[in-house]
C-alpha positions as CSV (number, residue, x, y, z in Angstrom):
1,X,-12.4,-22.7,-40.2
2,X,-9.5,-24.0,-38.2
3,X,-10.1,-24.3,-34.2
4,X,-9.2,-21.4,-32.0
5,X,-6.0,-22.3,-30.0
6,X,-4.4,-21.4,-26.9
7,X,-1.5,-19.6,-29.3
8,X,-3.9,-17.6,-30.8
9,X,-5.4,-16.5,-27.8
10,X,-2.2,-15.2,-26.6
11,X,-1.3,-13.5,-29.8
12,X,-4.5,-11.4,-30.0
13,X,-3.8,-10.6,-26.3
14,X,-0.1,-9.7,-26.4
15,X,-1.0,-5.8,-26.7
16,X,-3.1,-5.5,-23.9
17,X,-1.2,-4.2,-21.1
18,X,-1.5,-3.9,-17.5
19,X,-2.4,-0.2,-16.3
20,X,0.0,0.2,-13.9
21,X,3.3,-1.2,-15.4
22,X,2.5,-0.5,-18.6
23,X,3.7,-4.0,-20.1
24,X,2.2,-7.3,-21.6
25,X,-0.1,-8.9,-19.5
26,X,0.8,-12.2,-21.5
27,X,4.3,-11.3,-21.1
28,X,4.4,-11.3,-17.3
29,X,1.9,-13.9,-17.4
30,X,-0.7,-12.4,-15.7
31,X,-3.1,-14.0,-17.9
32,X,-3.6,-17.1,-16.5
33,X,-5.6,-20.7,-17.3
34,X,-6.8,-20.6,-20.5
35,X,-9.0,-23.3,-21.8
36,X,-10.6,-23.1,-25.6
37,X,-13.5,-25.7,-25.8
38,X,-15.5,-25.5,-28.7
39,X,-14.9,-21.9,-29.8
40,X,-15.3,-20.8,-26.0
41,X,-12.5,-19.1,-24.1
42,X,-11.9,-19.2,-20.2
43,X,-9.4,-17.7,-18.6
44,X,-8.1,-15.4,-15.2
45,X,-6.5,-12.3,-15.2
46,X,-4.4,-12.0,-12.0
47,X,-2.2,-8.7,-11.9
48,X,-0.5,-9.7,-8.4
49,X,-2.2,-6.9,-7.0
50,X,-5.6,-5.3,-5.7
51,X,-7.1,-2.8,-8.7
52,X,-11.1,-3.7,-8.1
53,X,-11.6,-0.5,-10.0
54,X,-9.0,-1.3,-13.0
55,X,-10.4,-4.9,-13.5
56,X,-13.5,-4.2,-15.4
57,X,-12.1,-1.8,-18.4
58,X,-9.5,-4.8,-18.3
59,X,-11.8,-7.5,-18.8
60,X,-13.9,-5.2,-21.5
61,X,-10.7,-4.9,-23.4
62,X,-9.4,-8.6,-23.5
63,X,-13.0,-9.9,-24.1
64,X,-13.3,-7.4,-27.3
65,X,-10.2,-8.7,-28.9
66,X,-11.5,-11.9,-27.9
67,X,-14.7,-11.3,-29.5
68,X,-12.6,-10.2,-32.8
69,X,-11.2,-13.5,-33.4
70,X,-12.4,-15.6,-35.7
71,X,-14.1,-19.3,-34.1
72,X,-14.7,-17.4,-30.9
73,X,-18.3,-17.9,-29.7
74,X,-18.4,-17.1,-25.7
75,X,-15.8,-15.6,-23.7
76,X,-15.6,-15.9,-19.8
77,X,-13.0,-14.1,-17.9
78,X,-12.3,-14.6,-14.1
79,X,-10.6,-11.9,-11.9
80,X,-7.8,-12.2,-9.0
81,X,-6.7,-9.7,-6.6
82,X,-4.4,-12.3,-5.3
83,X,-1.2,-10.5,-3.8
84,X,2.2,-12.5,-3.2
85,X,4.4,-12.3,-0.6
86,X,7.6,-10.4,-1.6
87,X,11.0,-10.2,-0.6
88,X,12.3,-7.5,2.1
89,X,15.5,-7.1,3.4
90,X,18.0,-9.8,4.4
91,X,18.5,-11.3,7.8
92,X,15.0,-10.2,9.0
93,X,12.4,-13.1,9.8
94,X,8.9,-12.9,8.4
95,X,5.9,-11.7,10.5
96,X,3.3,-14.6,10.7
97,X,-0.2,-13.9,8.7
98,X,1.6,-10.6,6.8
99,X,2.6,-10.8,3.7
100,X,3.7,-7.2,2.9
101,X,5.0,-4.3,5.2
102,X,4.8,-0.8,3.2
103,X,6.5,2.1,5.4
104,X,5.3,5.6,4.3
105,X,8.0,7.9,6.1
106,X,8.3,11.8,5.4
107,X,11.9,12.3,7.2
108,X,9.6,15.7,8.2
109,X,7.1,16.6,10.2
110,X,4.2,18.1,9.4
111,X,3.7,17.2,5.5
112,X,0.7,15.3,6.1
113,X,2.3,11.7,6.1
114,X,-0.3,10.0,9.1
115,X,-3.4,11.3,6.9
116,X,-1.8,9.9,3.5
117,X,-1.0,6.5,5.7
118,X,-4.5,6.5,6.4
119,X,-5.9,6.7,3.3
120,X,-3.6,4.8,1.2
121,X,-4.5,1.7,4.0
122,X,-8.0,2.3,2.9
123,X,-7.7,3.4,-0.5
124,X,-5.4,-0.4,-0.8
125,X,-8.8,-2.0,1.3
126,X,-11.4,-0.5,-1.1
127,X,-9.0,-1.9,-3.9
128,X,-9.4,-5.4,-2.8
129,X,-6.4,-6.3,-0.2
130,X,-7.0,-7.1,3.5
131,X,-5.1,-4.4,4.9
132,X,-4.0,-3.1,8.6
133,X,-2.5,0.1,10.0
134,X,0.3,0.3,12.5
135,X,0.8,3.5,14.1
136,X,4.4,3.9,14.7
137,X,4.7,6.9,16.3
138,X,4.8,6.5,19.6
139,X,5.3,9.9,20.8
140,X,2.4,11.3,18.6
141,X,0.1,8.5,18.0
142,X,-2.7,10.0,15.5
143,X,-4.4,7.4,13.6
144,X,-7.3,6.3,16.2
145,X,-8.3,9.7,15.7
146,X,-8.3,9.7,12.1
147,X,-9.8,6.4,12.5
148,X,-12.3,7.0,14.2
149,X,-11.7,4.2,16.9
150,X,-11.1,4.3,21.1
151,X,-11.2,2.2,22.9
152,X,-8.2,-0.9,24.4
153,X,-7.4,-3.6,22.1
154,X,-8.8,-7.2,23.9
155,X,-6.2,-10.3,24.9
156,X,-7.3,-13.3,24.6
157,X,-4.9,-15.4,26.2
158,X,-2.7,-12.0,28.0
159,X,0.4,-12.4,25.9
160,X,-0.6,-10.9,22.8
161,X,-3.7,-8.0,21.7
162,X,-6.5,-8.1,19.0
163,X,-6.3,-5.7,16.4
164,X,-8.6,-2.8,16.4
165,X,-10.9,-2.5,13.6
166,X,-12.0,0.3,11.5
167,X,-13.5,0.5,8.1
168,X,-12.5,-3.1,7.7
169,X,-8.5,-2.2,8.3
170,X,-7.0,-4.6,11.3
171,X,-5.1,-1.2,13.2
172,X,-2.5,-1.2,16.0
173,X,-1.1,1.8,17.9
174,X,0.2,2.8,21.4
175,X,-2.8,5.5,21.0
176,X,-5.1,2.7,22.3
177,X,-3.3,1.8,25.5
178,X,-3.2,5.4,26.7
179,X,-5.2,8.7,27.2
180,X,-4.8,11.1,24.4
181,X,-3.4,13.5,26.2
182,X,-1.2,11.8,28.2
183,X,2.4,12.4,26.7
184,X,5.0,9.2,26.0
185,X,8.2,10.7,28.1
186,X,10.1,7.7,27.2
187,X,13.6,7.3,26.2
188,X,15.1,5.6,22.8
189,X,15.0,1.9,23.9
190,X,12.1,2.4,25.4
191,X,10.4,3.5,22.2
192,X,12.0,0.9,20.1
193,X,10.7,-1.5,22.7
194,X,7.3,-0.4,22.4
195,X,7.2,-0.8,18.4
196,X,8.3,-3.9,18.3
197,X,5.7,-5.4,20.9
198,X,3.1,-3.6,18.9
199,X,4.0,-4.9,15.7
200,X,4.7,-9.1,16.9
201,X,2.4,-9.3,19.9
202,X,-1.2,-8.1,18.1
203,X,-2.2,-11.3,16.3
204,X,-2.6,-9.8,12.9
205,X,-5.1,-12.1,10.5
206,X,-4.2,-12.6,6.7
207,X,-3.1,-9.4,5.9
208,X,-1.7,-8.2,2.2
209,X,-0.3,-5.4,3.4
210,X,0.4,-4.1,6.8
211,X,0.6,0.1,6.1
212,X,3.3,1.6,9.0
213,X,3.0,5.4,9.7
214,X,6.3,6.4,10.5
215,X,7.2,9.2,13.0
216,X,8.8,11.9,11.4
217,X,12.8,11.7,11.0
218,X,15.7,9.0,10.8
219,X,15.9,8.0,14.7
220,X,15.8,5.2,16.9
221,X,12.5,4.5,15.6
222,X,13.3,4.4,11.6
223,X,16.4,2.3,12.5
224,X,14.6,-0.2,14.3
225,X,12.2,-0.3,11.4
226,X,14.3,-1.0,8.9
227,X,16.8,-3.5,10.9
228,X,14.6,-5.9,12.9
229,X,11.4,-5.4,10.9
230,X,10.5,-7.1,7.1
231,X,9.7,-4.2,5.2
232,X,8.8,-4.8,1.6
233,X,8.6,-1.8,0.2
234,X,8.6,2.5,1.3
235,X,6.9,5.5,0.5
236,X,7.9,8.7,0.9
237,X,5.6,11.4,1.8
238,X,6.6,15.0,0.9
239,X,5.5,18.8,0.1
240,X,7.2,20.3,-3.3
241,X,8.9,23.1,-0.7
242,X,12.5,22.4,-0.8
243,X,13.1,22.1,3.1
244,X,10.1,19.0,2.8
245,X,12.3,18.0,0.0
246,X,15.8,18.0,2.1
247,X,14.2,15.4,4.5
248,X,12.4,13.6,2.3
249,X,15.7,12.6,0.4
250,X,17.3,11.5,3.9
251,X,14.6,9.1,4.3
252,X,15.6,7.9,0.6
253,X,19.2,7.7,1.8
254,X,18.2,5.8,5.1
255,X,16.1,3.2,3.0
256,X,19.0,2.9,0.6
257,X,21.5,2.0,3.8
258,X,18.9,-0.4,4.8
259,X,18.2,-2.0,1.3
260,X,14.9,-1.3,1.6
261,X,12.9,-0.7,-1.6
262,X,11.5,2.9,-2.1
263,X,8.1,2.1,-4.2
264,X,8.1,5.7,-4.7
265,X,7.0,9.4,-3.5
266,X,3.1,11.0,-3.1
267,X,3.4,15.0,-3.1
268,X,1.2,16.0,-0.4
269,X,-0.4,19.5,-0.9
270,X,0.8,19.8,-4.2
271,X,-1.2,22.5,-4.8
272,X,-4.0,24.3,-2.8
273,X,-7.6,24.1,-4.0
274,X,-10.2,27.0,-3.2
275,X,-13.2,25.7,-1.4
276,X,-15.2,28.5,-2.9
277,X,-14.1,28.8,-6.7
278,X,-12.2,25.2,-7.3
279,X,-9.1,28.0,-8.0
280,X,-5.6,26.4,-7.7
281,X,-2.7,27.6,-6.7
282,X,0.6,26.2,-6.1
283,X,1.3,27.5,-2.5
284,X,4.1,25.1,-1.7
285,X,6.2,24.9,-5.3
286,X,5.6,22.9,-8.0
287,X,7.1,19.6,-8.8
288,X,9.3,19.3,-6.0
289,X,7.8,15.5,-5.3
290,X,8.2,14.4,-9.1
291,X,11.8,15.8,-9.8
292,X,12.7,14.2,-6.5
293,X,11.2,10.5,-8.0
294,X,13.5,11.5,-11.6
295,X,16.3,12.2,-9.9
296,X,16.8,8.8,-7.9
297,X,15.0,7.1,-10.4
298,X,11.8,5.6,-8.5
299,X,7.7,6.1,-8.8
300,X,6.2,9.4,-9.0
301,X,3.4,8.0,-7.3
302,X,0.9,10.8,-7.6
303,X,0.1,14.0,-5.7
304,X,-2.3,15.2,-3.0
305,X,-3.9,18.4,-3.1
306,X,-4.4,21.0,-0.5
307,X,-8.3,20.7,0.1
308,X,-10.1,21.6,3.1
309,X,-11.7,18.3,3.1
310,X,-8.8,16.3,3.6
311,X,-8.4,17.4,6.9
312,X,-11.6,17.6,8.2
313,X,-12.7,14.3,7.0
314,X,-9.3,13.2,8.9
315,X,-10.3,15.4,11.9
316,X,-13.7,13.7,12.3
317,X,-12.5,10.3,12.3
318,X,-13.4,9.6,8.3
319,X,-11.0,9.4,6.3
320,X,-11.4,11.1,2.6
321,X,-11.5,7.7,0.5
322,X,-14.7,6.5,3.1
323,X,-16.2,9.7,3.5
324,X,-16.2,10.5,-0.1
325,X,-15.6,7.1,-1.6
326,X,-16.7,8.1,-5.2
327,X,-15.4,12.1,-5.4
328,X,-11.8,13.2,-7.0
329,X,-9.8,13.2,-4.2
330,X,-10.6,9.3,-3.6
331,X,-10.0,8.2,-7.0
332,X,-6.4,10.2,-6.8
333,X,-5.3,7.9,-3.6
334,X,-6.7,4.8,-5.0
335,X,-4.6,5.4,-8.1
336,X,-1.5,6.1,-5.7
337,X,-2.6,2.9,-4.1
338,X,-2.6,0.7,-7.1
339,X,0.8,2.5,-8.3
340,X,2.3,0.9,-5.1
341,X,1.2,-2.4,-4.9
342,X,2.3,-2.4,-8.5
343,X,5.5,-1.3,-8.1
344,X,5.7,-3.8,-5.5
345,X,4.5,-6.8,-7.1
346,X,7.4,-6.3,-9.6
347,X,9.7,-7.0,-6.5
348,X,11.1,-11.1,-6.2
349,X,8.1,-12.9,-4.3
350,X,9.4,-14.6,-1.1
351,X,8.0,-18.5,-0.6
352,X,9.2,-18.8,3.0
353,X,5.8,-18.7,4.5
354,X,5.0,-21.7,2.1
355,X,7.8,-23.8,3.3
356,X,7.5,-26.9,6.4
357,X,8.2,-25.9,10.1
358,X,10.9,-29.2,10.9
359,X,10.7,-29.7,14.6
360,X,12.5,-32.2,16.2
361,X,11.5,-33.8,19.2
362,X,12.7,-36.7,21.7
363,X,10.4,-39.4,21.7
């Protein structure tokens, strides 16, 4: 019997296929260091993004073939949720310690974009990434409340702030710094001002992904966003109603402008669900969110029902994917989750943060 080589662990493994992108994990190369010694096989699976919960059916999979192939005696299998820094549009500088920025914008109000923001942040943490929250939306700060956190971020040396943290996300909003009922009757500049200190003055720590809840529109705001800040990657947040629909494709358009990458669109309340009978019905439409991701080609990332406790878990400070971690509604925005970072991980990875600072100095 000849020895088992690295060749014909490959071969054997060139149908198995990652769960998101739906192509060769050998192909990508996304198996990784494989060693054969003495009929026993070592290697890493690393998709380039965080799916805790896909990894196991994964590593079943590849160690069955494994299994199947004759001079194969042990199989071992290490797992990454490593995630890569990735480009973002050009002639905007890096933020230190982030390697992703995901925008989820709406274009609308009142589609439910803070509450997806929320838990696609902790659906992203729960999948393995280190993850914050910045709360853009300066006139309408909501996510300390869906949080669940108060209280003034700390300064250690009075230039810059500590991120707040809740259910292990690293959060940031102007909601902190002010009462909640004290309005923000501030002008455009103003506004933009106040993003941008929030974003590069709270001393952010190893982040994957920093998750930005947009306000609702294409102002001042958005613009700043997407000219002065590295954005990797958007989601759009709509309701299958056609007016959600009409400002959810101007958020497309403004991304477009901006050569920002559209990762895709989640349909919020895609469909209402009774609390009483589990009956569904399709308040809003049906299918608005996934003939909008046909029709300018991106991810139909997945869509959100219409369930009571959505917004109560929201309301009361804990979010559905930690309230519930294990029910239906969870597992829907962990899939969305895992669609994103997949779709993003498919996107050139940026090495800028790996190159040498050159400083010159008189001696």
């Amino acid at each position: 019997m000849a020895a088992v080589t690295k060749a014909d662990i490959e071969s054997v493994l060139q149908p198995v296929q990652d769960p998101h992108s739906e192509t060769s994990l050998i192909q990508d190369r996304k198996i990784k260091d494989i060693a054969v010694t003495n009929g026993a096989v070592r290697l890493t699976v690393e998709l380039g993004y965080p799916a805790k919960s896909c990894l196991p059916d994964l590593s079943a999979e590849i160690e069955r073939r494994l299994a199947a192939l004759d001079g194969v005696n042990d199989v071992q299998i290490n797992t990454s949720n490593k995630v890569f820094s990735h480009s973002v549009q050009k002639g905007v500088s890096p933020i230190p310690n982030v390697k992703n920025m995901i925008a989820v914008a709406s274009g609308k109000g009142g589609v439910g974009k803070s509450t997806v923001s929320a838990n696609l942040a902790l659906a992203l943490s729960a999948e393995g990434a280190t993850v914050g929250v910045l709360d853009a939306d300066i006139y309408g700060p909501s996510q300390p409340r869906m949080l669940g956190v108060r209280g003034k971020p700390q300064s250690k040396d009075g230039k810059s702030m500590q991120p707040v943290f809740s259910y292990h996300l690293q959060t940031m909003s102007i909601g902190f710094l002010i009462e909640e009922e004290t309005p923000m009757i501030w002008r455009g500049p103003m506004v933009t001002q106040a993003l941008e200190q929030l974003l590069k003055q709270t001393t952010w720590t190893d982040l994957d992904y920093l998750v930005i809840d947009l306000p609702p529109g294409t102002g001042d705001t958005q613009l700043t966003l997407a000219q002065r800040v590295p954005v990797s990657g958007a989601v759009i947040v709509t309701t299958p109603q056609d007016i959600a629909l009409l400002d959810a494709r101007k958020a497309y358009r403004m991304f477009e402008k901006v050569e920002i990458e559209v990762l895709g669109v989640v349909e919020n309340m895609s469909m209402h669900v009774c609390s009483n009978c589990g009956h569904q019905e399709h308040i809003f439409g049906e299918g608005g969110g996934q003939r909008m991701a046909e029709e300018y080609g991106v991810d139909y990332l997945g869509g959100v029902p219409l369930d009571v406790r959505i917004r109560r878990d929201a309301d009361r400070g804990r979010p559905t994917v930690v309230n519930e971690p294990d029910g239906e509604i969870a597992q829907n925005y962990r899939k969305i989750a895992r669609s994103a970072a997949a779709r993003l991980s498919q996107q050139k990875k940026d090495f800028t943060s790996d190159f040498p600072s050159i400083v010159i100095q008189n001696t």
